[in-house]
Structure formats: C-alpha cells, structure tokens
C-alpha positions, 0 to 999 in steps of 0.5 A: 500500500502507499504510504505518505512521507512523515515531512515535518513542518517548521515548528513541528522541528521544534517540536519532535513529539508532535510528529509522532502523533502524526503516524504514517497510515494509508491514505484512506485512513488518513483522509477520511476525517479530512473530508468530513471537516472539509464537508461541514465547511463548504456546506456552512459556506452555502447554507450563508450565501443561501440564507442571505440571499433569502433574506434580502431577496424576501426583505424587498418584497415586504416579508421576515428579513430573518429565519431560524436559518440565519441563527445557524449562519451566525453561529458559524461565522466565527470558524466557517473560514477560517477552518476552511483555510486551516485545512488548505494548509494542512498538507502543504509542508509535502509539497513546499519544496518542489519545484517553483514549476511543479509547485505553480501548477498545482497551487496557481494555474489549478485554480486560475482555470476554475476561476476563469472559467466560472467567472466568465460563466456566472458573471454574465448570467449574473449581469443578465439578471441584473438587466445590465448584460452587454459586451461592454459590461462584461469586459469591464467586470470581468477585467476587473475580478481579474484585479479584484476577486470576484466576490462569490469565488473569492476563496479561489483567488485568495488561496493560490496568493497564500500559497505563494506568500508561504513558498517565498516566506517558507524559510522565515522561521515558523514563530515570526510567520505565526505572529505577524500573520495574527497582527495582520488579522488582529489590526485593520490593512488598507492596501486598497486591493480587496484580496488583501484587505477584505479577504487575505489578511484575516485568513492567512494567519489560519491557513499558516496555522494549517501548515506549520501546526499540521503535526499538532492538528493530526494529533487532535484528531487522532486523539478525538477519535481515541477519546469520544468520551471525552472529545464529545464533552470537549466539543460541546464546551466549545459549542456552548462557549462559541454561542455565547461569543456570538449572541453576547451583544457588544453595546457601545463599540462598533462590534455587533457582538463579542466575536467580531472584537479583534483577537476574540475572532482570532482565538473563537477562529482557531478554537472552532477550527480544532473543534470541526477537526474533532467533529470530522474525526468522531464522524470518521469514526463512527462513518456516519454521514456520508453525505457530509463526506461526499460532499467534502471530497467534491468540495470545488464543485460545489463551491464554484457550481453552487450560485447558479442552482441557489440563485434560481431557486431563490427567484422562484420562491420570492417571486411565486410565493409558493413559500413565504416563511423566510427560514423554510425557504432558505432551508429550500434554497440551501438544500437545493444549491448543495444536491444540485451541482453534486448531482450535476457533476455527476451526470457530466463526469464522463462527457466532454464537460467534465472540464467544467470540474477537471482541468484539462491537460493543455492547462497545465505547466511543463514540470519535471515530475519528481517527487522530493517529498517522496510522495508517489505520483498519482497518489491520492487528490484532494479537489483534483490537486494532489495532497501534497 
C-alpha cells in the first residue's frame, strides 16, 4: 500500500513529539476525517450565501428579513473560514519544496482555470439578471475580478496568493510567520486591493496555522477519535462557549457582538477550527454521514457550481410565493444549491464537460515530475490537486 512521507513542518522541528502523533497510515485512513471537516465547511459556506440571499431577496418584497436559518449562519461565522483555510494548509509542508514549476501548477494555474472559467460563466448570467448584460459590461467586470476577486469565488483567488506568500516566506522561521500573520488579522490593512484587505489578511494567519501546526492538528484528531468520551464533552464546551461569543451583544463599540472584537475572532477562529477537526474525526469514526463526506471530497464543485442552482431557486420562491416563511425557504434554497451541482457533476463526469470540474491537460505547466517529498505520483487528490 502507499504510504505518505512523515515531512515535518517548521515548528513541528521544534517540536519532535508532535510528529509522532502524526503516524504514517494509508491514505484512506488518513483522509477520511479530512473530508468530513472539509464537508461541514463548504456546506456552512452555502447554507450563508443561501440564507442571505433569502433574506434580502424576501426583505424587498415586504416579508421576515430573518429565519431560524440565519441563527445557524451566525453561529458559524466565527470558524466557517477560517477552518476552511486551516485545512488548505494542512498538507502543504509535502509539497513546499518542489519545484517553483511543479509547485505553480498545482497551487496557481489549478485554480486560475476554475476561476476563469466560472467567472466568465456566472458573471454574465449574473449581469443578465441584473438587466445590465452587454459586451461592454462584461469586459469591464470581468477585467476587473481579474484585479479584484470576484466576490462569490473569492476563496479561489485568495488561496493560490497564500500559497505563494508561504513558498517565498517558507524559510522565515515558523514563530515570526505565526505572529505577524495574527497582527495582520488582529489590526485593520488598507492596501486598497480587496484580496488583501477584505479577504487575505484575516485568513492567512489560519491557513499558516494549517501548515506549520499540521503535526499538532493530526494529533487532535487522532486523539478525538481515541477519546469520544471525552472529545464529545470537549466539543460541546466549545459549542456552548462559541454561542455565547456570538449572541453576547457588544453595546457601545462598533462590534455587533463579542466575536467580531479583534483577537476574540482570532482565538473563537482557531478554537472552532480544532473543534470541526474533532467533529470530522468522531464522524470518521463512527462513518456516519456520508453525505457530509461526499460532499467534502467534491468540495470545488460545489463551491464554484453552487450560485447558479441557489440563485434560481431563490427567484422562484420570492417571486411565486409558493413559500413565504423566510427560514423554510432558505432551508429550500440551501438544500437545493448543495444536491444540485453534486448531482450535476455527476451526470457530466464522463462527457466532454467534465472540464467544467477537471482541468484539462493543455492547462497545465511543463514540470519535471519528481517527487522530493517522496510522495508517489498519482497518489491520492484532494479537489483534483494532489495532497501534497
């Protein structure tokens, strides 16, 4: 069986014990909780973007703002992302060392293909939708996401820059990295490029987590799983202490609630990070909810595929009325965003559009495949990019 290389990280060097909770397994083994975690994820990432839409959508035709659905997004908001880039981060220390070609292709060109690609196919559903589709218009916009990312595929944009920050900076020591990544979430920036300053400075500081604490995240979850006892009490700690961060209002300070204060998000981001790896590990565990893990295993799908079946659905229930309890209807939509793109790439995974979700040989860079992490080639892939 193939097995992954046991690569240490900066600061899991500093810390030789950390490695050894990260014992070489099979692939399957090791990925099963990966996925899960992955999974609760990009279905919280959908259940926001669902549930707002529903919202304003409803708002303008003189119905509730809010559901139940909503108290779900805000729950999860302290830890939705931030866990998501956590766990792009977690395999990294076996690939930072190849080659830039290699290392660009995978971590660059993969995902500029998906974000090209579906920029040009929402956008001008999007303008049409608007009543402002036109040659010009298009161009305009689409020119400009190239600058500025495009706000319902952001997280593509955002992540390749991370990884290349990290290969520049992979030498600076591993403390140094963690500490200024959490000042530039902790203290507003202002470059004036909205991948930074929206997105990229409050996020890198989890996806570093991710890379250089790999050792210390598989270690939680190993322990998670040989522990339910005491994992699941764990686990509902944090659960209890991340509502009352939530829903605990902040009168007087521009924060609507004592998660949003800075550092409190950076601690609540870390901690609900650990606790999706918890849950994910006592789901593998157990193998329950294989939906969840299905979906964590065609994460990309979902994410670059899940506008358009949201959006329709959403203009369907707010302009027939058929449905006019806001929190159903975003339960409606959000269920729908989520089977729909799965179900999609399903039925076009053997035609000629699977290139819609897989890219295609011509997109891709001429590199040297070797290995120097000693991960065997065609091993496993997570989003259609190899682990490593």
């Amino acid at each position: 069986m193939s097995r992954f290389k046991t690569v240490q990280s900066p600061i899991a060097k500093r810390f030789p014990k950390a490695t050894h909770a990260r014992p070489t397994q099979h692939v399957s083994e090791r990925i099963a909780w990966f996925d899960y975690a992955k999974g609760i994820c990009i279905i919280m990432v959908v259940m926001m973007h669902s549930t707002l839409g529903v919202g304003e959508a409803f708002a303008e035709r003189g119905l509730a703002p809010e559901g139940f659905v909503h108290w779900l997004v805000a729950y999860a908001t302290p830890f939705r992302m931030p866990d998501f880039f956590l766990l792009s981060g977690l395999f990294l220390s076996l690939a930072i060392g190849r080659g830039w070609l290699h290392y660009l292709d995978t971590k660059l060109v993969h995902f500029a293909y998906f974000y090209v690609l579906w920029l040009a196919i929402q956008m001008p559903l999007r303008l049409a939708a608007e009543g402002g589709l036109s040659a010009g218009s298009f161009a305009g916009q689409f020119l400009e996401a190239l600058v500025n990312p495009y706000a319902p595929l952001w997280f593509i944009y955002v992540l390749p820059l991370m990884f290349i920050v990290t290969k520049l900076l992979h030498r600076v020591p591993g403390s140094v990295l963690l500490c200024a990544a959490a000042l530039l979430q902790i203290v507003p920036v202002h470059t004036g490029w909205s991948a930074i300053d929206q997105y990229g400075a409050h996020y890198y500081v989890f996806f570093l987590a991710g890379y250089l604490l790999a050792p210390h995240v598989f270690a939680i979850a190993r322990w998670a799983g040989e522990n339910v006892a005491i994992s699941s009490w764990a686990f509902v700690a944090w659960a209890v202490a991340n509502g009352i961060a939530v829903f605990t209002p902040m009168p007087g300070t521009e924060t609507a609630s004592m998660a949003q204060m800075p550092l409190v998000s950076l601690l609540l981001g870390l901690a609900g990070a650990v606790a999706v790896v918890v849950a994910a590990s006592l789901m593998a565990k157990f193998d329950v909810a294989h939906g969840i893990r299905y979906c964590g295993k065609n994460s990309i799908v979902l994410y670059i595929s899940f506008m358009i079946p949201m959006a329709l659905t959403r203009v369907v229930l707010a302009k027939t009325g058929v449905v006019t309890d806001t929190g159903l209807a975003s339960l409606i939509v959000w269920l729908t965003a989520v089977i729909c793109p799965l179900v999609v790439h399903e039925v076009l995974r053997r035609t000629p559009l699977r290139y819609l979700y897989q890219r295609p040989s011509w997109a891709r860079l001429p590199y040297r495949r070797s290995s120097p992490t000693g991960m065997p080639q065609g091993g496993q892939r997570i989003d259609g990019v190899p682990a490593a």
